[in-house]
N, C-alpha and C positions, 0 to 999 in steps of 0.2 A: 504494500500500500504506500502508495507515495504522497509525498506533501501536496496538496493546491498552490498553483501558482497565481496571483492576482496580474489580470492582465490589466494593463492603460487604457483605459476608455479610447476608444477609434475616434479623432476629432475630423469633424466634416470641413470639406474641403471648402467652404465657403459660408463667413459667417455675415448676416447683415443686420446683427442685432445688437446690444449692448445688455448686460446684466441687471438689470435693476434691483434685487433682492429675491433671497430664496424661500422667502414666504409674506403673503401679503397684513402681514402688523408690521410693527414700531418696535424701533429694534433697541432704544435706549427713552427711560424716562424724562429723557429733557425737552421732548419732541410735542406735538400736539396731541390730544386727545385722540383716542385709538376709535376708528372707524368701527361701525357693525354693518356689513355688506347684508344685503339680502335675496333670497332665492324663494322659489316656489316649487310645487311639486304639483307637476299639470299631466298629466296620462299614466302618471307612475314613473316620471323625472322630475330630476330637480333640476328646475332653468333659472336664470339668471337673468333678466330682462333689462335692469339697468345699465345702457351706455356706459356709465363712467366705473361702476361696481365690475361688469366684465372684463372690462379694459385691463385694470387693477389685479384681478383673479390670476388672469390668464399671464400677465405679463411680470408678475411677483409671484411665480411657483409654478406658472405652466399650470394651474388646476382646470379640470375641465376642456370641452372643444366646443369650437361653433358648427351650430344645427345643419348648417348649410358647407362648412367647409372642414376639409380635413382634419386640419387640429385649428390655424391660430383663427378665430369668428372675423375674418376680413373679408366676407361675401360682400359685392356689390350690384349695383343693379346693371354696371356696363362698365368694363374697362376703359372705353372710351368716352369722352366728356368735352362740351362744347360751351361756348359762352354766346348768353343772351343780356346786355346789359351787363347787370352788374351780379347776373345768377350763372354758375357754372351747373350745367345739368349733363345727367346723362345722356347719352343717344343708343336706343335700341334699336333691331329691324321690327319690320311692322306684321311679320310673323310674330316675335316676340310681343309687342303690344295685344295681339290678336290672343294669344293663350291668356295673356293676364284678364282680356277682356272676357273669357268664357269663364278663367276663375272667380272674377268678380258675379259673374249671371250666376255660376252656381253659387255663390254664397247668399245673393238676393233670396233665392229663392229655397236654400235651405231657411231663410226664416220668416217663410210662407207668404213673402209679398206676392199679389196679384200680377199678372203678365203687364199687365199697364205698366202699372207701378214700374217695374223692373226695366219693361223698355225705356220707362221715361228718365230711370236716373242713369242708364248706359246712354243715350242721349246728351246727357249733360257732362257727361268721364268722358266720352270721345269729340265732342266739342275741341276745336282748335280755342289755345288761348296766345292772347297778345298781350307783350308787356310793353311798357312806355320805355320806348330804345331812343326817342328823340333829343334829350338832353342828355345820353351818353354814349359814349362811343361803344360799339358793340363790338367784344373781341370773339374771331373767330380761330378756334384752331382743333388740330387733331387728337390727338392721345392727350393726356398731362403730360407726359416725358415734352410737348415741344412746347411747353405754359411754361417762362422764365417765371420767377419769385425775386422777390424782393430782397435784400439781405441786409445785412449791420454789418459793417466793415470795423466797427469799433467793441465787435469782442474777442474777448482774448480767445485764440484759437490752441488753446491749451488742452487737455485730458480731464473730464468733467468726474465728479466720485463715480458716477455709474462706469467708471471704463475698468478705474481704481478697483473697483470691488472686486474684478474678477479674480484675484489672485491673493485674496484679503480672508483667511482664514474665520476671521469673523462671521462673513455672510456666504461664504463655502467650505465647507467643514470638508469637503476632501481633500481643499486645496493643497495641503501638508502634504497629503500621499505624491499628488500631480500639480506639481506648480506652474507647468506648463500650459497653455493659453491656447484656443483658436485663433491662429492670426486671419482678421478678420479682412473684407477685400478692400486693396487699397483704392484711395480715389473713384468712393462707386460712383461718382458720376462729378458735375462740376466742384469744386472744395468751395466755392462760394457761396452754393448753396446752405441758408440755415437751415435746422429742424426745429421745428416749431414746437414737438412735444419733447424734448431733453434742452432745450436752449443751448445748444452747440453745433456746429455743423458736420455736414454728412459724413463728409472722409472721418471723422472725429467720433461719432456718437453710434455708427452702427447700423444706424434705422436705415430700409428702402427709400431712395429717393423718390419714387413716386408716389407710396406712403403719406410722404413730409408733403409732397405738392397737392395730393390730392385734399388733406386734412389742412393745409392752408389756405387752396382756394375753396373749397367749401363752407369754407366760415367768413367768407363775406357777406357784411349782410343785407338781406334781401332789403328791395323795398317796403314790402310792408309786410311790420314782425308779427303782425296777426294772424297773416296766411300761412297758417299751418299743413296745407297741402303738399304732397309730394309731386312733382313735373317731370316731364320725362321728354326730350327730342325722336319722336318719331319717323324712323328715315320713309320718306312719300316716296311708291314705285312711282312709273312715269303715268300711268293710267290715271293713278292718284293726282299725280302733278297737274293733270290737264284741267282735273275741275278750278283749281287757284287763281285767284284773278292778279291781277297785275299789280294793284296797289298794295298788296299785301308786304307790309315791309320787311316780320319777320323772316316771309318766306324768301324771301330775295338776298337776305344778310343770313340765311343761316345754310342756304344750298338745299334746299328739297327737305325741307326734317320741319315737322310741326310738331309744335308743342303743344302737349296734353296733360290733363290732368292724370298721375299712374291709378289704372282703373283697380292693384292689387298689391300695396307695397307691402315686403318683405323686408321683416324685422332680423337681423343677427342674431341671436339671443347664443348664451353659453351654457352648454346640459352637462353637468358635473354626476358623476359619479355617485352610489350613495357612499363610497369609502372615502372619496375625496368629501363631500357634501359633511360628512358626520367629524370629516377629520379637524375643517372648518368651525365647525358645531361646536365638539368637545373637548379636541387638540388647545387650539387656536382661542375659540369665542369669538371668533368675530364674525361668524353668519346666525343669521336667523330665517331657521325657514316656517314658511307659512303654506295651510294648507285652508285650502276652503275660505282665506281671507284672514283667520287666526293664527299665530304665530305657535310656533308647536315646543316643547319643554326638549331640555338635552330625553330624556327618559323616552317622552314620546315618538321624537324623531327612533331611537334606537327599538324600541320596539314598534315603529311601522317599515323601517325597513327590514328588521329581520321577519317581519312577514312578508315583504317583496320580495328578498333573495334570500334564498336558503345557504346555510355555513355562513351567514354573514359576518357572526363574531368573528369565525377565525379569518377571512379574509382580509377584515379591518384589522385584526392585528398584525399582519403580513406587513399591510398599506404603513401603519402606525411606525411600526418595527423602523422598516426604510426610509421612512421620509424622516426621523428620527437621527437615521444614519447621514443624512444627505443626501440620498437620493432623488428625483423623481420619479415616483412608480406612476406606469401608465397602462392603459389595459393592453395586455397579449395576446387575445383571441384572434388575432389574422395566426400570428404563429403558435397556436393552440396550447397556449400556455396563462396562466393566472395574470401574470404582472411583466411587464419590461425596466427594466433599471436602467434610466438615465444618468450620468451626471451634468447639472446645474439646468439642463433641457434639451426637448429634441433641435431646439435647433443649434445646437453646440457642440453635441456629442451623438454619436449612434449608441442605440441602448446596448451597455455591455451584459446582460442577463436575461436571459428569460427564465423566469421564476412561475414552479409550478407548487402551491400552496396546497399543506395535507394534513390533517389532524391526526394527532398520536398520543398517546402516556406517557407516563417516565419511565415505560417499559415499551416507549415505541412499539405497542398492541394497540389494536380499535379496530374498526370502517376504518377504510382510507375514504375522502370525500370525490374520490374518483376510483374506478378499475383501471390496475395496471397490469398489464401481461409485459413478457420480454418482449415482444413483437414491438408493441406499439411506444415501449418505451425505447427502443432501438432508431425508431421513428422518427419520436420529438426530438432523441441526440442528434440525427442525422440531418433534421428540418434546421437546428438551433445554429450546428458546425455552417451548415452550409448559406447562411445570412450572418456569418463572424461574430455568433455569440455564444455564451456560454452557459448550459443548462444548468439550473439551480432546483431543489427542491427543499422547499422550506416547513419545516415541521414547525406549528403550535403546540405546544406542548402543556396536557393540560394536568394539574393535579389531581391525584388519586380521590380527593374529596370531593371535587364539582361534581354537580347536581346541575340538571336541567334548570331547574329554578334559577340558581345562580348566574347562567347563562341569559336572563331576561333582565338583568342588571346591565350598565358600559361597566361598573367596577368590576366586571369579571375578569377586566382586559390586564389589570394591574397583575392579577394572580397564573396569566400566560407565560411561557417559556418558548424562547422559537432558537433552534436550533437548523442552520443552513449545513447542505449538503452539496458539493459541484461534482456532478456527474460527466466524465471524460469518455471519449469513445477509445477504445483501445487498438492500435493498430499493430498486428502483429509484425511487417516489416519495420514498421519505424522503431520498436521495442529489439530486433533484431540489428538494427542499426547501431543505435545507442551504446549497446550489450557489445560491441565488436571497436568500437570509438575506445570505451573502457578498458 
């Protein structure tokens, strides 16, 4: 039996972010009053709905993903965006308007308005709208990438804390082990360019340039802050084009695209986990989730999600364990395992683990919370080696005296024991190689 060796975290070949903290509290009492972020649980998830609480979550611990995109919630309605006056909006094709317009009919008429009704307010949602473009110049352009920004030439173009931190023991507890850094991509686009959300510029802070342009030109503000409507540039085929009459100024300053009211906007929202959700909850304190409009006790969140997901104690303690450790754990089910082990997040590092979570004794007896045969665990070695990670399996270890009862408590977690295991594939010539090296 040979010793484990701990491999390096594999750092990704391009990084365009900065670190901002490995969890989202306050990390010293001298600082302001500690946020309580909040979530809901709507179909049997906990979502996150607030802009500025998601923003937060995701970006100080990677917790949670957005509903619409892979992990970080940056769905938009168009990568491309045009300017009318002093509004930069999207531009979709007019297929695309046309689905949102049947999800808006079906939504009419799930809450059993009459046909009238329903054609009359699709009427008023595909109605072309004109803004007052005569006392401002109207810019027109393509992507954001070709929108310049503004800048301050008068700050210091220095390494802001968030660059600092990454190598700063304090707010990365592995950093001892790997001090070693993603060198992040130099000069991702002009270095004159600011960011508007770290207050330092691009080459400097990390963030996507188009990110910073799109979140700067979108917070201009409209002309009128009451119209809480969402707009959207609709590209006009030519068939379309021919009903438009001539004095139409938009249509003339914008190239064929009318603007409409969006007949069906789509919100980002962030769906956390319930082991991240509870780790928030009872780790941390600093969520509160609500259910039904009422905000729900540390007890009660924990016994409604262990009636949503079954073994849920021990998998929260898996979660608990590692994030504990420094890690971020994130779910593994594409490579059919419990947990993925980050270090500081995925967009920094490839997960160095795939961890599969199992409940045991202090006699290592019980159910396993899954069936293992040699087959299939010969499988997950071979799935794990061949995406450069390394299998883990993590035992909870629970005392001889728990009781189910005891298990309808979170204090159960304190009296857990978790015990890691890294499972090697054994290769008979490389053993034969080594053996003859010797």
């Amino acid at each position: 039996m040979t010793e484990a060796v701990f491999q390096a975290p594999k750092r990704r070949a391009k990084v365009y972010e900065s670190f901002e903290a490995p969890l989202p509290v306050l990390l010293s009492s001298q600082d302001e009053d500690r946020n309580i972020y909040s979530a809901e649980i709507i179909s049997h998830q906990v979502i996150v709905t607030d802009p500025a609480h998601t923003l937060i979550l995701y970006e100080r611990g990677y917790f949670g993903k957005g509903v619409f995109s892979r992990s970080r919630p940056e769905h938009v309605v168009s990568q491309q965006w045009k300017y009318i006056g002093d509004r930069c909006l999207p531009v979709i094709s007019s297929s695309e308007y046309q689905k949102r317009l049947s999800w808006a009919r079906a939504a009419f008429a799930m809450q059993g308005l009459e046909d009238e009704s329903v054609h009359h307010a699709l009427q008023i949602l595909t109605k072309p709208v004109e803004f007052d473009v005569q006392s401002q110049a109207t810019r027109v352009g393509g992507s954001l990438d070709d929108v310049s920004c503004e800048t301050d030439l008068n700050v210091d173009q220095t390494d802001t804390a968030g660059s600092r931190r990454q190598g700063n023991p304090v707010y990365d507890p592995l950093a001892e082990d790997y001090p070693e850094e993603p060198e992040r991509l130099d000069q991702l686009s002009e270095p004159s360019v600011k960011c508007g959300r770290h207050d330092d510029w691009i080459a400097h802070c990390g963030c996507r340039a188009d990110e910073t342009r799109r979140s700067s030109e979108t917070t201009v503000p409209d002309t009128d802050p009451t119209d809480t409507r969402e707009y959207v540039l609709v590209e006009v085929s030519e068939e379309e084009d021919g009903n438009s009459t001539e004095d139409n100024v938009s249509m003339e300053q914008l190239g064929k695209c009318e603007c409409r009211i969006n007949p069906f906007p789509m919100m980002e929202y962030l769906q956390l986990s319930y082991e991240e959700a509870f780790f928030l909850v009872y780790a941390l304190g600093c969520l509160s989730i609500y259910y039904s409009g009422e905000a729900l006790s540390v007890a009660q969140v924990w016994t409604m999600f262990r009636s949503l997901q079954p073994n849920f104690s021990f998998s929260y303690a898996a979660y608990h364990y590692f994030r504990s450790k420094g890690w971020v754990p994130k779910y593994g089910i594409k490579y059919g395992t419990d947990l993925m082990l980050y270090r500081k997040g995925p967009p920094f590092y490839h997960a160095s683990y795939s961890v599969v979570v199992e409940r045991s004794d202090v006699c290592f007896r019980g159910a396993l919370l899954r069936s293992f045969s040699w087959r299939t665990l010969a499988a997950l070695s071979r799935i794990t080696g061949n995406v450069s990670k390394e299998l883990m399996l993590c035992y909870v270890i629970t005392p001889s005296d728990m009781t189910e009862d005891m298990l309808s408590s979170p204090e159960c977690v304190k009296r857990f024991t978790i015990q890691e295991v890294l499972v090697s594939r054994w290769v008979s010539s490389r053993e034969r190689t080594e053996q003859e090296d010797v």
